[in-house]
C-alpha positions as CSV (number, residue, x, y, z in Angstrom):
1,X,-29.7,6.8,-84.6
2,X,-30.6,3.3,-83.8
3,X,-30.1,1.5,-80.4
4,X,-27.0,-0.7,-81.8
5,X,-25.4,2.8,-83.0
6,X,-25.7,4.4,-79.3
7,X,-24.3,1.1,-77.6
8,X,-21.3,1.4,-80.1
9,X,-20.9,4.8,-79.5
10,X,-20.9,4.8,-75.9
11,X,-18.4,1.7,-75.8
12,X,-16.3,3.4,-77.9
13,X,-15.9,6.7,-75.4
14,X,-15.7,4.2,-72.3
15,X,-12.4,2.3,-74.5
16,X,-11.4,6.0,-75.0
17,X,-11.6,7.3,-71.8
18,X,-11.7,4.9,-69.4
19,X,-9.6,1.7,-70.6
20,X,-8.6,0.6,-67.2
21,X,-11.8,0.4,-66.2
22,X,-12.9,-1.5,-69.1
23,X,-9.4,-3.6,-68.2
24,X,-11.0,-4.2,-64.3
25,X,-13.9,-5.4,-65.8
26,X,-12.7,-8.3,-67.8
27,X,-10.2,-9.2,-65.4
28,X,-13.4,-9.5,-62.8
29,X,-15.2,-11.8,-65.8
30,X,-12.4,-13.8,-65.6
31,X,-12.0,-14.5,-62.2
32,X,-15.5,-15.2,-61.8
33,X,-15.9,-17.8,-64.8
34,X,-12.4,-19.7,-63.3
35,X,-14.2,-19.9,-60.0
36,X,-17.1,-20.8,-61.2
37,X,-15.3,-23.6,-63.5
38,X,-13.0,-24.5,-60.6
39,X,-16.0,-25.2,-58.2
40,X,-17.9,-27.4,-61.3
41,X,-15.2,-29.7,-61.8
42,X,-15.0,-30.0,-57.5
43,X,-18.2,-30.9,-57.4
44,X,-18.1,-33.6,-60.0
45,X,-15.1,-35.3,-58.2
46,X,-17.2,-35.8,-55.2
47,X,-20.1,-37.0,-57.1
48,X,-17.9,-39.6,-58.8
49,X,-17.5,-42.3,-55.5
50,X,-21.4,-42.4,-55.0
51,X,-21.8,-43.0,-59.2
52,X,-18.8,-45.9,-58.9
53,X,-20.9,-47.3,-55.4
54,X,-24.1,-47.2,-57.2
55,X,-23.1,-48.9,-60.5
56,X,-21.5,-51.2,-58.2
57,X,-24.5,-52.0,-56.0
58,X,-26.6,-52.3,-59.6
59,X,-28.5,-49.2,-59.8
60,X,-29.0,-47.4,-63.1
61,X,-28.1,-43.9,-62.8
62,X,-29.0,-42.9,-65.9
63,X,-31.1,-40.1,-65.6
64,X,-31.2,-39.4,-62.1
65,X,-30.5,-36.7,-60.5
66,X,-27.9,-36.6,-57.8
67,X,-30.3,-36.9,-54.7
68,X,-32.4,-39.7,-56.0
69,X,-28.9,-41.7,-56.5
70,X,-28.7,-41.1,-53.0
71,X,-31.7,-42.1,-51.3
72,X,-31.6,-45.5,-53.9
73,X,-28.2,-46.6,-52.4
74,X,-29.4,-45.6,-48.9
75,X,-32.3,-48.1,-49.3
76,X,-30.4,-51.1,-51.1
77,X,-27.7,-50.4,-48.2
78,X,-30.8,-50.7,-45.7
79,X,-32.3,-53.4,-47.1
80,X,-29.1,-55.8,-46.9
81,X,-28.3,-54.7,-43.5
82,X,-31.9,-56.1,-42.8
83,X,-30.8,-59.0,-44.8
84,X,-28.1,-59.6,-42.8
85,X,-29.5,-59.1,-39.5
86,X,-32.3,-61.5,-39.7
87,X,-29.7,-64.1,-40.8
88,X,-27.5,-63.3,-37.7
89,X,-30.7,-63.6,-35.4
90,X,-32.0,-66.1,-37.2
């Protein structure tokens, strides 16, 4: 007997035998791929603001990661609060 044949054998008795357990188990997969999709698509509506600020302030995002989005709008931000001040004071 090959490897394959004992897998199929041994799923076969566990259907047999033990089907709620085989039921728990995919309703456990499920659960855990909907919170898992759930938490994706949360993360990417809070991500979306910073993309729409940084397109807005002129910074290519392409290929960035999420971080280095970030730290580029943190510096333009800097930089024209700079801007700003020395006007004011000057």
């Amino acid at each position: 007997m090959t490897t394959i044949e004992i897998v199929i054998i041994i799923l076969l008795l566990l259907i047999l035998f033990y089907p709620k357990v085989i039921v728990d188990f995919a309703r456990g997969l499920g659960e855990i791929t909907r919170e898992f999709k759930k938490n994706e698509k949360g993360s990417r509506k809070d991500e979306e603001p910073v993309l729409r600020l940084a397109r807005e302030l002129g910074i290519d995002v392409r290929g960035k990661t999420y971080s280095e989005i970030l730290e580029e709008i943190r510096r333009k931000m800097k930089n024209h609060l700079d801007r700003q001040h020395i006007e004011y004071v000057g």
